[in-house]
C-alpha positions in Angstrom: 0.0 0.0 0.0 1.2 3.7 -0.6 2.6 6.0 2.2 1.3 9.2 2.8 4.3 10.4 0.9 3.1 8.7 -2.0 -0.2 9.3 -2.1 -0.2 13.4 -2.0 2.8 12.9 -4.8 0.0 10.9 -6.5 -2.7 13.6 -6.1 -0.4 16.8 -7.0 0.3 15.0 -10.3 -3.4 14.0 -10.9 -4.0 18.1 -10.2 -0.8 18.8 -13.1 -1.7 16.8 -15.3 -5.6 18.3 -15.2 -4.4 22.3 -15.2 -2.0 21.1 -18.3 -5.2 18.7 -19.8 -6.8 22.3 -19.6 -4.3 24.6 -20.8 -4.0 23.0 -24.3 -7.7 22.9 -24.7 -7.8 26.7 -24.2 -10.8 27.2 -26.3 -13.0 30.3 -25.6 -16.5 28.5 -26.5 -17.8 25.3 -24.8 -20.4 22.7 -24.9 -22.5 21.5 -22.1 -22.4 18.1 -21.1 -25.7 16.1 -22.9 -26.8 15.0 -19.5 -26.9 17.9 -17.8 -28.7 19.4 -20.6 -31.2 16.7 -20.6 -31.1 16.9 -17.0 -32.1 20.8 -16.7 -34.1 21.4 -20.3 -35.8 17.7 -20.0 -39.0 16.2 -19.5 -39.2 12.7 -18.7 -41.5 9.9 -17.7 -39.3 9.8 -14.2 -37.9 13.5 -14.4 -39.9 16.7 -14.3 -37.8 19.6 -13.0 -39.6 23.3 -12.3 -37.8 25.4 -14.2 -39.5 28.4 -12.9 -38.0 28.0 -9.6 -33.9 28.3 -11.0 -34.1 32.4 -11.2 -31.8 34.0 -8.8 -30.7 30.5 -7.3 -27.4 29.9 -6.2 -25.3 26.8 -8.4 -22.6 25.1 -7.2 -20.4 23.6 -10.4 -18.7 21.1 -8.2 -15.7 19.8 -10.7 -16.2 22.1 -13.2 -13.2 21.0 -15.1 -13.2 24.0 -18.4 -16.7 25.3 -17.4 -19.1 23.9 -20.3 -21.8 23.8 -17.6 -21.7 27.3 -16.5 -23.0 28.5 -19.6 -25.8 26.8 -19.2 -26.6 27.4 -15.7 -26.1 31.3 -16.1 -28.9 31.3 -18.9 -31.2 29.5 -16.9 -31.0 32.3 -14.2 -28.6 30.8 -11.4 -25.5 32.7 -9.9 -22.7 30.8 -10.6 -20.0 29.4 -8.1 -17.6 26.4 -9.3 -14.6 24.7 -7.4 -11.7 22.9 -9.2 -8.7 21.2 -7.3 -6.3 23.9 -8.8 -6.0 27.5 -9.1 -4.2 26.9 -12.5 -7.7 25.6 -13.6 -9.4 28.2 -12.0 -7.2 30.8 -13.3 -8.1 29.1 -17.0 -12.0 29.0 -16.3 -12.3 32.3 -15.2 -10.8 34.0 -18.4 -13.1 31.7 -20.5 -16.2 32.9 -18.6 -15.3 36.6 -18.5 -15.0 36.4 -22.5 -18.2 34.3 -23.2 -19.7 37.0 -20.7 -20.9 34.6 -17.8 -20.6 36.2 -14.4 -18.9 33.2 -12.1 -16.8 33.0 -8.4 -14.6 30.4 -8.4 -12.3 28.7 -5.5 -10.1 25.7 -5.5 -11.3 22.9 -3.4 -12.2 19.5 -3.6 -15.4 17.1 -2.8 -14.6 17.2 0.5 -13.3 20.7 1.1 -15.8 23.0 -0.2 -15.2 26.6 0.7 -18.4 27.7 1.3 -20.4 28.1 4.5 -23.6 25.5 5.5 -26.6 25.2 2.9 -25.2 27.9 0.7 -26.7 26.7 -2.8 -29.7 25.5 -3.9 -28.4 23.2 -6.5 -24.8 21.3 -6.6 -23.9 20.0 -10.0 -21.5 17.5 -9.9 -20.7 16.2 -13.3 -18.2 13.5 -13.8 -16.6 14.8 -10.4 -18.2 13.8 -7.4 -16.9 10.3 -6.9 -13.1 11.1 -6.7 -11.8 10.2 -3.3 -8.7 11.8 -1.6 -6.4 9.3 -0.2 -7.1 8.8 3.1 -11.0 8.9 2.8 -14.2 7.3 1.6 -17.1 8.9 -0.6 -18.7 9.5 2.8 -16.6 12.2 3.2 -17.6 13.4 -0.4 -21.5 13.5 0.5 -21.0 14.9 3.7 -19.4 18.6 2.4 -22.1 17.8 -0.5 -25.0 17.7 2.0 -23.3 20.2 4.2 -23.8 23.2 1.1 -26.7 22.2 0.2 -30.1 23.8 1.5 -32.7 21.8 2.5 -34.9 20.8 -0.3 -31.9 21.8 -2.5 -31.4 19.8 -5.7 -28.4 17.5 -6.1 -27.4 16.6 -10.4 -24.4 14.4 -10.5 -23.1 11.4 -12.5 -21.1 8.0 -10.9 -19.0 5.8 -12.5 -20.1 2.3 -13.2 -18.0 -0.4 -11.9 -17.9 -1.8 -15.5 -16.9 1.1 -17.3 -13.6 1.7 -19.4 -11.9 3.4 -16.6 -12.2 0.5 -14.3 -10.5 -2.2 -16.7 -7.8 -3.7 -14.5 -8.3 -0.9 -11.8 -7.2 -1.8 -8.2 -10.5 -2.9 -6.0 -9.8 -1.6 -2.6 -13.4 -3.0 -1.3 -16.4 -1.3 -0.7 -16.7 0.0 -4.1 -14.0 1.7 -3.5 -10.8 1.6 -6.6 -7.4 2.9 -7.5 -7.1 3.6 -11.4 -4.3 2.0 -13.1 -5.0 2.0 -16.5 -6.4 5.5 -17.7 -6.1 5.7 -21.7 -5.7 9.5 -21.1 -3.2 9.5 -18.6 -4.8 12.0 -16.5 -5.9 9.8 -13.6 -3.9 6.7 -12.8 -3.2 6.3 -9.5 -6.7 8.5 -8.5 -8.9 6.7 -6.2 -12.8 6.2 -7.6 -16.4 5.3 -5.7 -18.0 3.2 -8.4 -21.6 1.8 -8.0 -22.8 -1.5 -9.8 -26.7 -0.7 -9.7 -29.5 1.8 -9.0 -30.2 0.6 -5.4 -26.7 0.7 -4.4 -26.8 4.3 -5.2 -30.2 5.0 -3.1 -28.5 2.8 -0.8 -26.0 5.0 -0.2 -27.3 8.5 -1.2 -30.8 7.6 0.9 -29.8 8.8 4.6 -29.4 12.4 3.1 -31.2 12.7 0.1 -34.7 11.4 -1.1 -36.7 12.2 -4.6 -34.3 10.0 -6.5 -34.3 9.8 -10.3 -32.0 7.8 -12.0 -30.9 6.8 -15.6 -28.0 5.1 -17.0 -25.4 6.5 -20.2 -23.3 3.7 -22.0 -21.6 4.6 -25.0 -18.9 3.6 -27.2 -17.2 6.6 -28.3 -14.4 5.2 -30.7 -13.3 2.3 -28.7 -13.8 4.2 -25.2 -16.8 2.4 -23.5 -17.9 4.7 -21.1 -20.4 3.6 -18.0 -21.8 6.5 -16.5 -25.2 6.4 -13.7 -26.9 9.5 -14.0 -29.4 11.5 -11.2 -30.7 13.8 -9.4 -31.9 13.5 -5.7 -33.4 16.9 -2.9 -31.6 17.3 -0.2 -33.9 15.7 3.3 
């Protein structure tokens, strides 16, 4: 097993190799993620979102990696807020925004560091983000600084990973769904610790104690020879 030494060498490299991941993508224009679009714009048989009641409402881009979400979230009324693990990220985000004209505060942090006071949003996104673990803790501690932002009744958008999924071939099982990666194709993430779920009720079964309202879908596709497993949901804060 890794020492300490090891691990935070391990996590400062996963945070390089992210702000550089960034830096050569520099594009001023970006695309929202189709989830979250279908997420936010949608209407489905188990998904009916008030759209009415986003104006003025505070959003919490948890992860927001180049800010494709923001965008989106400024148009449909909320003020912005967003938290990446770097400031080099940050710096990069910011920039972006100010040019495509979205008004957004961002702060480094991490799942489990959020530097915000108690129920300060009324909706955390978390796309692609929120099941990264720092070493030396679980996904618990994840959903605790999740639940701890979050407003009563506030809405929670996220996305898991899939224990089958292409990011998980030959990955280190630590137990209790808990996995180092070891064989990123991009490079960007080996040696990053992962919360993967294998079904719908292990999700509820681990979201429930916090959150209730639960709706749930599933994304598998093969883009090129990447075969990406993704749950998808949304859940209100208890």
């Amino acid at each position: 097993m890794p020492d300490k030494n090891q691990n935070q060498n391990g996590e400062s490299s996963i945070r390089e190799h992210y702000a550089d991941f960034y830096a050569e993508r520099n594009f001023v224009k970006v695309y929202p993620v189709e989830f979250v679009v279908r997420t936010l714009l949608g209407t489905y048989p188990q998904l009916k979102l008030d759209r009415r009641t986003f104006a003025g409402g505070k959003a919490l881009d948890l992860g927001f990696g180049d800010g494709r979400n923001m965008p989106l979230l400024d148009d449909l009324g909320f003020k912005v807020h967003g938290v990446e693990i770097s400031e080099d990220i940050c710096h990069l985000t910011r920039a972006r925004m100010e040019k495509l004209g979205v008004a957004a505060e961002l702060a480094v942090g991490s799942n489990s560091q959020i530097p915000y006071p108690d129920q300060s949003f009324d909706l955390v996104l978390a796309c692609h983000s929120c099941y990264y673990v720092l070493p030396g803790q679980t996904f618990d501690d994840n959903l605790c600084e999740i639940t701890r932002i979050l407003r009563a009744g506030g809405r929670f958008i996220f996305s898991l990973a899939k224990t089958d999924s292409y990011i998980l071939s030959d990955a280190e099982n630590l137990g209790k769904g808990l996995y180092r990666i070891t064989h990123d194709p991009y490079r960007l993430r080996n040696g990053g610790l992962f919360r993967a779920f294998g079904s719908k009720e292990e999700i509820v079964d681990e979201l429930g104690e916090s959150f209730s309202d639960f709706a749930l879908g599933l994304c598998e596709n093969d883009y090129y020879g990447i075969y990406e497993k993704v749950w998808i949901g949304t859940c209100l804060k208890k």
